[in-house]
N, C-alpha and C positions, 0 to 999 in steps of 0.2 A: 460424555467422553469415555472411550472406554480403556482399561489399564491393564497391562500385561505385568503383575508383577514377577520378581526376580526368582522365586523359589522352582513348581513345578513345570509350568511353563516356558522355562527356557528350555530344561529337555526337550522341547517338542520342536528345538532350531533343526538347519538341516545338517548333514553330515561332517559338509564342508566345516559349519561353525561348531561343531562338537569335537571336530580334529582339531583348530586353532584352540580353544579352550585347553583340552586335555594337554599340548602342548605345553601350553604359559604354567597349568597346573606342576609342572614338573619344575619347575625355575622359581627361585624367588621372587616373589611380588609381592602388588603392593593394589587393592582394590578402591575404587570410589564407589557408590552409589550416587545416585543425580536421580533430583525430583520434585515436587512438589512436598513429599511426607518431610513436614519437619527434624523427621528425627536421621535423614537425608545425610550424604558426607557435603555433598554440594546442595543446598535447598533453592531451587527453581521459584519466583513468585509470578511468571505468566501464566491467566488461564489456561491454556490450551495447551499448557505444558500437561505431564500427566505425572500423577503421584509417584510412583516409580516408572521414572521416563526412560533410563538408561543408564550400565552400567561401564564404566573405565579403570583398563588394570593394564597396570604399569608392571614390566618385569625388567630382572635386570640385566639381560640384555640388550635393553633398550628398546624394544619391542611394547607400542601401545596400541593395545586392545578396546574396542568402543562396541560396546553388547547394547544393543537399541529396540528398547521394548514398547513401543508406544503408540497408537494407530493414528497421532496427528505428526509422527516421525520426524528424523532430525537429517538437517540440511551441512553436508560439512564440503566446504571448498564450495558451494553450490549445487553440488550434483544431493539430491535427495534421499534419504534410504529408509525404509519401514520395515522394523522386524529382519535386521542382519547383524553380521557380526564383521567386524570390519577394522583392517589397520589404519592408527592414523597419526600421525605423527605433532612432535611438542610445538603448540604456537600456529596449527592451523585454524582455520575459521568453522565454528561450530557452532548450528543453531540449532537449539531445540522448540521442535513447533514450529519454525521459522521466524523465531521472535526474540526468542532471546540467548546471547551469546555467552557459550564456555567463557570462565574465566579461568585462565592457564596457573594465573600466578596461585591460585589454592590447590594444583596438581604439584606434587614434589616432581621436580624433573630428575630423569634418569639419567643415571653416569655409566655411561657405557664401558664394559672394560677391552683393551685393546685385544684384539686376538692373535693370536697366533699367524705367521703365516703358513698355507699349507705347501706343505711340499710337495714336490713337483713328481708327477704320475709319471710311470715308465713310460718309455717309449715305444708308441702304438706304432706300426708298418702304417707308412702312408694311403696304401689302401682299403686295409680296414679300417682307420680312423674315418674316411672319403664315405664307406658303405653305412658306418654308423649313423656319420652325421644325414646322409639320404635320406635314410629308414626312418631316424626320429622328425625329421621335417614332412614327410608324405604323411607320418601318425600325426602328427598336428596337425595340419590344413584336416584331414579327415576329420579329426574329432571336433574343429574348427565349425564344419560344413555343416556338423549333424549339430552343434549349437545353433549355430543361424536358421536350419528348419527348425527347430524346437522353440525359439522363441519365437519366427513368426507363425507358429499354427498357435502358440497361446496369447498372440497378439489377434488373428484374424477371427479366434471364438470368443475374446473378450468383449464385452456388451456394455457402455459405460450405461448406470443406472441414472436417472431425474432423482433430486432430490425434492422434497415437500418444502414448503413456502417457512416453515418453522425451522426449518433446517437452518434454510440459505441466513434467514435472519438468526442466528444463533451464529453462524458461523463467522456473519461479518458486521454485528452490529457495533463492536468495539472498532470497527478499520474509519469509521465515521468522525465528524468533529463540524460545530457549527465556527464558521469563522464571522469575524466580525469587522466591519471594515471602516477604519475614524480618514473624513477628506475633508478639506475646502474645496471650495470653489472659487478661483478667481478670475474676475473679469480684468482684462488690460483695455486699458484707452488713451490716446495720446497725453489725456495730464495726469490719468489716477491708476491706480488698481488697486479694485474695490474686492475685497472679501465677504463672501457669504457663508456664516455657519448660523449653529443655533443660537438665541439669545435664551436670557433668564427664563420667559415664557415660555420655551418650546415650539416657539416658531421660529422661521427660518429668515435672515435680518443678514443688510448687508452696512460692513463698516471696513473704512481705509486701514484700523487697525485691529489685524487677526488676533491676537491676545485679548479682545473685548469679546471675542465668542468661542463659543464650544463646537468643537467640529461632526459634522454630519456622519450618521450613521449605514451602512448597510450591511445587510443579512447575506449569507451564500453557507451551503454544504461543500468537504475538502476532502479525501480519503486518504489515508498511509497508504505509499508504497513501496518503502525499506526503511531498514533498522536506522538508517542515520536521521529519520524525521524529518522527511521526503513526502510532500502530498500533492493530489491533485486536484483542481478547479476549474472555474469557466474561468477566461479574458475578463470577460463584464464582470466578476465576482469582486476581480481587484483593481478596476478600474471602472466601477458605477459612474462616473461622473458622463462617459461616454454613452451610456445606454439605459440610465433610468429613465423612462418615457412621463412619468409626473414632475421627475426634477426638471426635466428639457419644459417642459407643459410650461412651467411655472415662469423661467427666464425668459423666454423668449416672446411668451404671454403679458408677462409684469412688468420684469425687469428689462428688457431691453427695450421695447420703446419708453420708458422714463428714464434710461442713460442717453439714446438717442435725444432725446427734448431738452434733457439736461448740455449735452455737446452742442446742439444749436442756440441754446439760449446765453452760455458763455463765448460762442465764437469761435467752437473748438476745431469746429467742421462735424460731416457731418458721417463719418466712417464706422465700419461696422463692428460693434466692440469683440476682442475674442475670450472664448470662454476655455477656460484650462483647470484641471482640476489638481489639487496639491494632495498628495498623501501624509498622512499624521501617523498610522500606525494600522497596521494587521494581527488580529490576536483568533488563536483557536482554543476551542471549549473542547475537547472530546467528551464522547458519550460516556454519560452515569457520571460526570462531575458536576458538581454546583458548580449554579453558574453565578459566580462574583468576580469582584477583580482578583482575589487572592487566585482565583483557578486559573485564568488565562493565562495564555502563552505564546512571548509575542514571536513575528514572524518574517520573513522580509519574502519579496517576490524572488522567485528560481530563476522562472523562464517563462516567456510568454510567447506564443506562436505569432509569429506577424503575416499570415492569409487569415483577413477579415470572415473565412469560410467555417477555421476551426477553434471555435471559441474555445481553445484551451488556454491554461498556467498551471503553472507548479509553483507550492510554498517550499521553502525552507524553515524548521525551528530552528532558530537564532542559535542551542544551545548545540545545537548538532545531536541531539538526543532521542531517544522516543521515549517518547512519557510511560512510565508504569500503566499495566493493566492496558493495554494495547492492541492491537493486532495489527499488520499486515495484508492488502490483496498484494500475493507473490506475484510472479512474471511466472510463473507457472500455471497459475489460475486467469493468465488475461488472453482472450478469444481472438485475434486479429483478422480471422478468417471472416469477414461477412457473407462470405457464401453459403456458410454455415446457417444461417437466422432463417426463419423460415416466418412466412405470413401466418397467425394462429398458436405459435408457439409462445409459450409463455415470458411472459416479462418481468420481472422484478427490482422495485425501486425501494433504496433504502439510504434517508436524508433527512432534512429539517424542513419540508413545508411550512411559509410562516414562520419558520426561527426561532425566537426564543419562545413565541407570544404560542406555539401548539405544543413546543417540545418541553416545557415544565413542566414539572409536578407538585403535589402538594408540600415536597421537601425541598422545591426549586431546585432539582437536579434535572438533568438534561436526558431528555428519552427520546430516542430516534424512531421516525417513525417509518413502516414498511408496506407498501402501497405495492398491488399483484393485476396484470391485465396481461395481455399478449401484443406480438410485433401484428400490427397492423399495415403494414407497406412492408414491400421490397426497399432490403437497405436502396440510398440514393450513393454519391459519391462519397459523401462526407456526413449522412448523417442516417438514422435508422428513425422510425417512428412507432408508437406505442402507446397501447390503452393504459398504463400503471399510471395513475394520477400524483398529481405534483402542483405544485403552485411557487411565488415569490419566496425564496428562502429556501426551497428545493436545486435548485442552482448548483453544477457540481457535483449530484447526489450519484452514485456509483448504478449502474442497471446491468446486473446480471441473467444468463438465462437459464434453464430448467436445471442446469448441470452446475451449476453455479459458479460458473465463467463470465468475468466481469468483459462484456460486450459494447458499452453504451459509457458515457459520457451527458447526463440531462444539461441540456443549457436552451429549453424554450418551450414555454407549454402554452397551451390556446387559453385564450379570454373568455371563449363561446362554446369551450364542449371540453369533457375530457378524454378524449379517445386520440388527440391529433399531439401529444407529447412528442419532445423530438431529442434525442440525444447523438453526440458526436461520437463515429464509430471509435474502438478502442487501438486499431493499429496506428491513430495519431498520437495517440500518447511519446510515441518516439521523440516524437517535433520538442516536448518540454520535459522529456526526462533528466 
């Protein structure tokens, strides 16, 4: 990351923000620093924040000043700014890095004193005042006109750069988190419903009474998408009961013709039992924490698409929070355009293949892993296809491309090759934000 700090540096703003400074310089005030460096007025603890991230000066006139020196820049009311200097008033929304938020209550607010009012200018002949106001309206549309070519010829030479595969995973390795998912399964028949979870052995055991077993487990990858602790996943991720292909194997293989033989051999009749799955709990691990019960964090479902096409959802943390050490994929960085993807161009997937059982380490923390291939199909309607490799527990994992615009959605990878991955385009994210 790199750091712009406050001292020689700043001189090198542009005119505009050398004139706002020297102003406030003349008035009473009153300075912050904001940043990571401990010794900081406000100390910053997201990565991606930067040591000396930005500086706030209050004067007293009531006038606040926001000096923003940081090349992962700060988002205020939403609109983003890198390297400005910028008015902004007490109590708006400020993020720095786009992770984590000004707290207002450590800025002293300012008391504005009332002014004067001014009095009232002579009176100007109605037709010079009529000429004045002309002149100064034709000189603005003018200088208007030559802004709007000026910024599109520095729009139409700008060249967005690829970033390297070391990049993209640095950037977005913290926006990850393996989720874990506790279910039963119950079967309904006209006289019982019989519950299936795990018994003591760890195998899977069906009893009339749920509190005699431990509920089933499954793996999927979730990514942050805002500060309130907002993520996104597959359908299947929080509702496996619908589309594990071994758990179906199993009932319908085992168990269901020995409920059937059981209905006939009581007299029950002879009708088809239904399977329904119950939810116990949703908990997510994000990346670089140990993974035990103290880490998790549990979760409720957002939103889930109901067109069986886009296997999306979204969690909710319970606490409304985002967990420390963090990150964000913004709405800034998500590609909606699939016209954009190109056959050959690179792909990048970054998840839990396999879940807990690849992503530990020798300290049992949790390590994401980043798998690199290209788009291999023309997007379809609803889904884009790709060589970056993935497996069971890959589910949910986020697939960026060269630019490191979150594109893809993984929610299905082949059995017989890994070249045939498939992820849902990113302008369905709408459907479960």
């Amino acid at each position: 990351m790199h750091h712009f700090p406050f001292s020689g540096k700043w001189k090198k703003q542009s005119v505009r923000n050398s004139r706002i400074a020297n102003r406030l310089y003349s008035l009473h005030m009153k300075t912050y620093t904001i940043g990571r460096n401990p010794e900081a007025d406000i100390v910053l603890t997201a990565n991606f924040c930067s040591r000396d991230h930005a500086k706030l000066t209050v004067s007293d006139n009531g006038k606040i000043i926001l000096q923003e020196a940081s090349s992962n820049g700060t988002t205020v009311n939403g609109k983003k700014i890198i390297n400005q200097t910028v008015e902004v008033h007490y109590g708006d929304e400020v993020l720095f890095a786009g992770v984590e938020k000004l707290d207002w209550s450590k800025i002293e607010k300012p008391e504005v004193k009332p002014t004067e009012p001014s009095k009232p200018s002579p009176v100007i002949p109605f037709i010079k005042r009529h000429v004045l106001k002309t002149t100064i309206a034709l000189v603005a549309i003018g200088l208007l006109l030559l802004l709007f070519r000026f910024i599109a010829n520095i729009n139409a030479t700008k060249v967005e750069q690829p970033l390297t595969a070391t990049d993209i995973y640095n950037r977005y390795k913290n926006t990850v988190a393996l989720v874990e998912v506790k279910y039963y399964v119950r079967i309904h028949t006209k006289a019982n419903n019989i519950f299936f979870g795990i018994k003591a052995d760890k195998e899977i055991e069906f009893s009339k009474n749920k509190t005699e077993l431990q509920p089933l487990t499954s793996e999927g990858t979730a990514f942050f998408i805002d500060s309130t602790g907002k993520l996104i996943t597959n359908h299947h991720v929080v509702e496996p009961w619908f589309y594990d292909r071994d758990l179906k194997d199993y009932f319908f293989t085992k168990v269901k013709p020995a409920i059937k033989r059981v209905l006939r051999e009581n007299g029950w009749g002879e009708d088809d039992p239904k399977f329904y799955g119950e939810l116990e709990a949703i908990y997510i691990y994000p990346n670089g924490k140990t993974f035990s019960p103290e880490n998790r964090i549990e979760c409720s479902v957002h939103k889930q698409s109901d067109n069986e096409d886009i296997d999306l959802a979204s969690l909710q943390i319970l606490s409304g929070n985002l967990p420390p050490n963090v990150s964000i994929v913004s709405s800034a960085k998500i590609q909606p355009d699939e016209a954009k993807l190109q056959v050959g161009a690179p792909a990048y997937v970054i998840g839990f293949p396999y879940g807990d059982a690849l992503a530990l380490n020798e300290d049992n923390e949790l390590n994401c892993t980043s798998t690199q291939g290209s788009f291999t199909q023309a997007p379809s309607k609803s889904y884009v296809q790709y060589s970056a490799q993935t497996a069971s527990g890959g589910s949910g994992s986020p697939v960026f491309n060269e630019f490191g615009e979150l594109v893809a959605v993984t929610y299905q990878g082949s059995t017989t090759g890994q070249s045939f991955n498939r992820g849902i385009l990113a302008k369905y994210l709408r459907m479960v934000r």
